[in-house]
C-alpha positions as CSV (number, residue, x, y, z in Angstrom):
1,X,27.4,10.2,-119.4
2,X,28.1,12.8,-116.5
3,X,26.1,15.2,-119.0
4,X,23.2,13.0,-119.2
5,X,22.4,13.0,-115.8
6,X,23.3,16.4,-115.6
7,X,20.4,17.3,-118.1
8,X,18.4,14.6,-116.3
9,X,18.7,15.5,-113.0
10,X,18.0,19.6,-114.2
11,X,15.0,18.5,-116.0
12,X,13.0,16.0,-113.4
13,X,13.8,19.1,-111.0
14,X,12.5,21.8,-112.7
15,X,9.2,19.4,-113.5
16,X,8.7,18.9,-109.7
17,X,9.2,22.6,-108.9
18,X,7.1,23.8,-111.5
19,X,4.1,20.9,-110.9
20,X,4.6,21.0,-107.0
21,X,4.2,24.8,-107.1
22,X,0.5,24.7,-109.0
23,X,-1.5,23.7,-105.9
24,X,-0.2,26.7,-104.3
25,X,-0.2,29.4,-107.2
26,X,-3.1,27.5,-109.7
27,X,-1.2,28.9,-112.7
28,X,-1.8,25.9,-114.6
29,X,-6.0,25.7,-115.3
30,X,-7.4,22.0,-114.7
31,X,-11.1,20.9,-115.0
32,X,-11.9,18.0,-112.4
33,X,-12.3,14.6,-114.4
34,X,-15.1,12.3,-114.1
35,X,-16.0,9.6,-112.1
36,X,-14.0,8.2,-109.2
37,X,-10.7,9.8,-110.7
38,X,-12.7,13.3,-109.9
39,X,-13.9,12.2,-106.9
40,X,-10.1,11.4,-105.5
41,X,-9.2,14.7,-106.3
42,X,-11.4,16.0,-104.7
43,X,-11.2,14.4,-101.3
44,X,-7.4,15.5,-101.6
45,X,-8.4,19.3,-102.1
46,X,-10.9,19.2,-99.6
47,X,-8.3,17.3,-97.1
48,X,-6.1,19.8,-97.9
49,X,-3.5,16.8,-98.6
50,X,-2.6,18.3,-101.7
51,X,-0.4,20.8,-100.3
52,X,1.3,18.4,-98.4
53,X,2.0,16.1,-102.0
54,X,3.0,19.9,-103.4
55,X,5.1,20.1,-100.7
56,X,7.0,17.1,-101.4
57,X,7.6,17.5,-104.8
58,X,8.8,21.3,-104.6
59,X,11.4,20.0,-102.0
60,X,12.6,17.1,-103.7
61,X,12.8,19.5,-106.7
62,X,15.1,21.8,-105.2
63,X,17.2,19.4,-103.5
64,X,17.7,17.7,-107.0
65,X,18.0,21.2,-109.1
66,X,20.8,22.3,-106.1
67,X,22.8,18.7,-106.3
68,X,22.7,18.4,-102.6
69,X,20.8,14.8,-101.7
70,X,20.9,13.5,-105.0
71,X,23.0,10.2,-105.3
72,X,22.7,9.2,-109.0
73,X,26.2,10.1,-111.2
74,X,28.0,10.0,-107.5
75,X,30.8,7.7,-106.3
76,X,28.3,6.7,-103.4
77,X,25.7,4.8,-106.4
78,X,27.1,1.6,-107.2
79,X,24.3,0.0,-107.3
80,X,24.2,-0.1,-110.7
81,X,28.1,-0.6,-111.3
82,X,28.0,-4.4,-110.4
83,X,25.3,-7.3,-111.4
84,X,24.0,-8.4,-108.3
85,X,22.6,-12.6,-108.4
86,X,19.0,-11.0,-107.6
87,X,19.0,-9.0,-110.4
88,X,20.1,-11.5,-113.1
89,X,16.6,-13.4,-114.5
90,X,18.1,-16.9,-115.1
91,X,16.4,-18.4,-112.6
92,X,13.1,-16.0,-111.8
93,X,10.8,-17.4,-114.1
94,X,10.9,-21.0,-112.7
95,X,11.1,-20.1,-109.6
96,X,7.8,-17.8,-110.1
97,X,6.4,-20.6,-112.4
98,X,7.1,-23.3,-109.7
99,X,5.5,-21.0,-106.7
100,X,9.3,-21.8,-105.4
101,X,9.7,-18.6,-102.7
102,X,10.6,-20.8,-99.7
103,X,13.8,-19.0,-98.8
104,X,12.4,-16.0,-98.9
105,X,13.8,-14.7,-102.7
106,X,12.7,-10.7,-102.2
107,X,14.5,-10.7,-98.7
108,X,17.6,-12.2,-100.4
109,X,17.4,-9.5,-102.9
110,X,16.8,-6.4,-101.1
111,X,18.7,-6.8,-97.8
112,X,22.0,-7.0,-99.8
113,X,21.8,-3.9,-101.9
114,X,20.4,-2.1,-98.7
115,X,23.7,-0.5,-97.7
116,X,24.0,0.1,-101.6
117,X,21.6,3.4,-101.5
118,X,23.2,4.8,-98.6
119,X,24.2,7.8,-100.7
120,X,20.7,9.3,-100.9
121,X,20.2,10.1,-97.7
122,X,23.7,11.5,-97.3
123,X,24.6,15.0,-97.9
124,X,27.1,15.9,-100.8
125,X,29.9,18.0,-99.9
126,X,28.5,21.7,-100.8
């Protein structure tokens, strides 16, 4: 499994870096598409915004490709390790069905598993 998240984690790096660097370099050709969708794209060229999302991506990229902020496969994600009552959909779709969010279900759910994803914003030991 520690492979497969190896390869993962390689992989959804090297597909940020590569698409976060295009606005930048324009090595990869792109005709504007129609309609609203076109439109969009360009208010974010215009804005300049893109480089800002570019940016983003090319950092997150790096820090994934270099291991350094990334929590999945550590010791810190145990999120995953346990079933948490939030999680389980026994009772969900009654509750949903019934309207029944009176006690506040998502705050239940999230608050909990807060402390959980801790790990991402922790640095690794280099």
């Amino acid at each position: 499994m520690k492979i497969v998240v190896l390869i993962a984690r390689i992989l959804l790096g090297l597909i940020f870096v590569v698409f976060g660097l295009n606005p930048f370099l324009k090595y990869i050709p792109m005709q504007m598409p129609p309609g609203t969708a076109g439109q969009f794209l360009t208010v974010l060229f215009v804005s300049h915004f893109v480089y800002v999302v570019g940016a983003a991506q090319v950092i997150g990229g790096v820090l994934l490709l270099v291991n350094r902020y990334a929590a999945t496969g550590s010791d810190d994600s145990r999120a995953c390790d346990r079933e948490h009552p939030c999680l389980s959909l026994a009772d969900g779709p009654e509750r949903a069905a019934a309207g029944d969010y009176s006690d506040g279900a998502l705050v239940h759910c999230v608050l909990p598993v807060q402390a959980e994803f801790s790990g991402i914003f922790a640095a690794r030991p280099a």
